[in-house]
N, C-alpha and C positions, 0 to 999 in steps of 0.2 A: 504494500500500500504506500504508493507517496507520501511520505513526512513533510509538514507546512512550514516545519521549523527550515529544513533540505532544502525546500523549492525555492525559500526567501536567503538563501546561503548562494543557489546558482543563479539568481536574479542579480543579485551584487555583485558578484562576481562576471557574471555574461555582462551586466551593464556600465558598470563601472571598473574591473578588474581589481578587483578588491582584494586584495592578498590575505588579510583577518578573517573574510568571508570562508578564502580558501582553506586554510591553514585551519580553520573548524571543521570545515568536510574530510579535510585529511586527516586530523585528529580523530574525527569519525568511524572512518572508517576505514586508514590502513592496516591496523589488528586482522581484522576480519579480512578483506582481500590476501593479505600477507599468507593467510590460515587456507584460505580456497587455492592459491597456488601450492602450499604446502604436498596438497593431493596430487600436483600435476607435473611438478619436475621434482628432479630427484637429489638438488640440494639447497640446503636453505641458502644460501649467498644468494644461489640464483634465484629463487622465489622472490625474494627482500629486492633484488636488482628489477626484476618482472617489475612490483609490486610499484616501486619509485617510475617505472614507465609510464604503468597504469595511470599513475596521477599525474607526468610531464603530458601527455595525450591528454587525459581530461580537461587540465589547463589550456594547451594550444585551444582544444575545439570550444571550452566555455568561453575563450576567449578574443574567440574569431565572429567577427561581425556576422557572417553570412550564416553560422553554425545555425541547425535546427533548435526548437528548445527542447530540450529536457524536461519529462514528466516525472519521470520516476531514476532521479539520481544512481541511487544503490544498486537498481538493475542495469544501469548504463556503462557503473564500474566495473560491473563483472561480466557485461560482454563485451569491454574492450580486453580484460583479462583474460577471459578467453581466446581473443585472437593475439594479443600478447604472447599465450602460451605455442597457438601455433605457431607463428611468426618465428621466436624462440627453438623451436623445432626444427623447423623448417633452414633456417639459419645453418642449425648444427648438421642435419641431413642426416635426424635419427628420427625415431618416435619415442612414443613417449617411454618411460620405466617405471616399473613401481616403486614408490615413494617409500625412504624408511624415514620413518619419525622420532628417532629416541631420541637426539636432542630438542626436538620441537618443546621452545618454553613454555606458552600458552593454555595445554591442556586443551581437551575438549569437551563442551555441554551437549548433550540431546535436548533440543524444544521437546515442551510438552503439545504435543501432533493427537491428531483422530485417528494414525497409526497405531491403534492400542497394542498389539500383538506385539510388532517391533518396539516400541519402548516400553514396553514389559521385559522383553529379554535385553533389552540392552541397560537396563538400570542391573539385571543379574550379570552381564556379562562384564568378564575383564576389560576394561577398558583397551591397553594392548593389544588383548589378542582380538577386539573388536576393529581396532585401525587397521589390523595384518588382514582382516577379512576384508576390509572397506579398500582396499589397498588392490585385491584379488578381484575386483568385481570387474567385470568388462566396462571397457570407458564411459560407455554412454549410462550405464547404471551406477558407476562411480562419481561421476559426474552429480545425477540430479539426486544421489544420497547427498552427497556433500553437500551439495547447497541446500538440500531441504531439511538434510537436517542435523546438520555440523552450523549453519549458517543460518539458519533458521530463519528463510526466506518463504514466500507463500506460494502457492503452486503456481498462481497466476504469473508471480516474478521468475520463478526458474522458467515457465516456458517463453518469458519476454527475454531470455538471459541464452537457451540455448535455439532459440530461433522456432518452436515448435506450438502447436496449437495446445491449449488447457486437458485435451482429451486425450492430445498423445502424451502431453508430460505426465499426466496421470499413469497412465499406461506403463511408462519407461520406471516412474516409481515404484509401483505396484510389483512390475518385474522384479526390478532393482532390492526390492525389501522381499518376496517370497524364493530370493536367490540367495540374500545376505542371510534370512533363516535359516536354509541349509548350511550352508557355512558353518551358522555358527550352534549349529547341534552336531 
């Protein structure tokens, strides 16, 4: 859901280039973008490097006269982090690897979701050996676990985020969690 606080952060910013403006979106939300790369390449420098893209990009286009606007900030960041990542990929002329996470500082929460099954066992499950499974999901179910629910974004934003209609991102979830079950029995 667009935040009013957000939208009045890229208005200043898109119209005035307001660096305070900025430097509060960033605050916002590089933790969190930092966290969603974390899934996607396989070291933190390079995540944290990604991560500082993401927001040099954000800035050029909030702050390009002809830029579209922006409705929903936080899903904006994270499809340009997405093509960041390919981009990143694409660069090195590998794909992607699975991600180990032991130093990752952060930790991670599960939102509380209408997924009761899955956050049922994952409030029992090791946290660890929950990443090592999240970790093991094929991309596209890695993907919209992570954002939905490492990131605790709404279905509506992970399908503005990976390009897909509300009923397939459904779909690609629903897979995504009665795959991650198996796993993790």
């Amino acid at each position: 859901m667009p935040n009013i606080h957000d939208q009045q952060l890229v208005a200043r910013v898109s119209q005035f280039s307001d660096q305070e403006a900025f430097v509060a979106l960033h605050g916002q939300y590089f933790a969190k973008i930092r966290e969603f790369l974390m899934f996607r390449v396989s070291q933190k420098e390079d995540a944290e490097d990604i991560a500082n893209q993401v927001f040099l990009k954000a800035w050029e286009y909030l702050t390009n006269a002809s830029a579209k606007r922006i409705r929903n900030f936080r899903a904006f960041l994270y499809r340009v982090a997405r093509n960041e990542v390919a981009d990143f990929y694409r660069a090195q002329g590998r794909t992607p690897v699975i991600v180990a996470l032991d130093d990752f500082e952060d930790g991670f929460e599960v939102a509380d979701t209408r997924e009761d099954a899955l956050t049922q066992q994952l409030v029992v499950q090791d946290v660890d050996h929950l990443i090592a499974c999240v970790q093991k999901l094929p991309e596209p179910y890695r993907e919209v676990i992570a954002l939905r629910f490492f990131e605790e974004l709404e279905i509506r934003e992970v399908a503005e985020i990976i390009g897909k209609t509300i009923g397939n991102t459904r779909v690609l979830i629903h897979r995504g969690v009665k795959t991650l079950q198996k796993m993790l029995h």
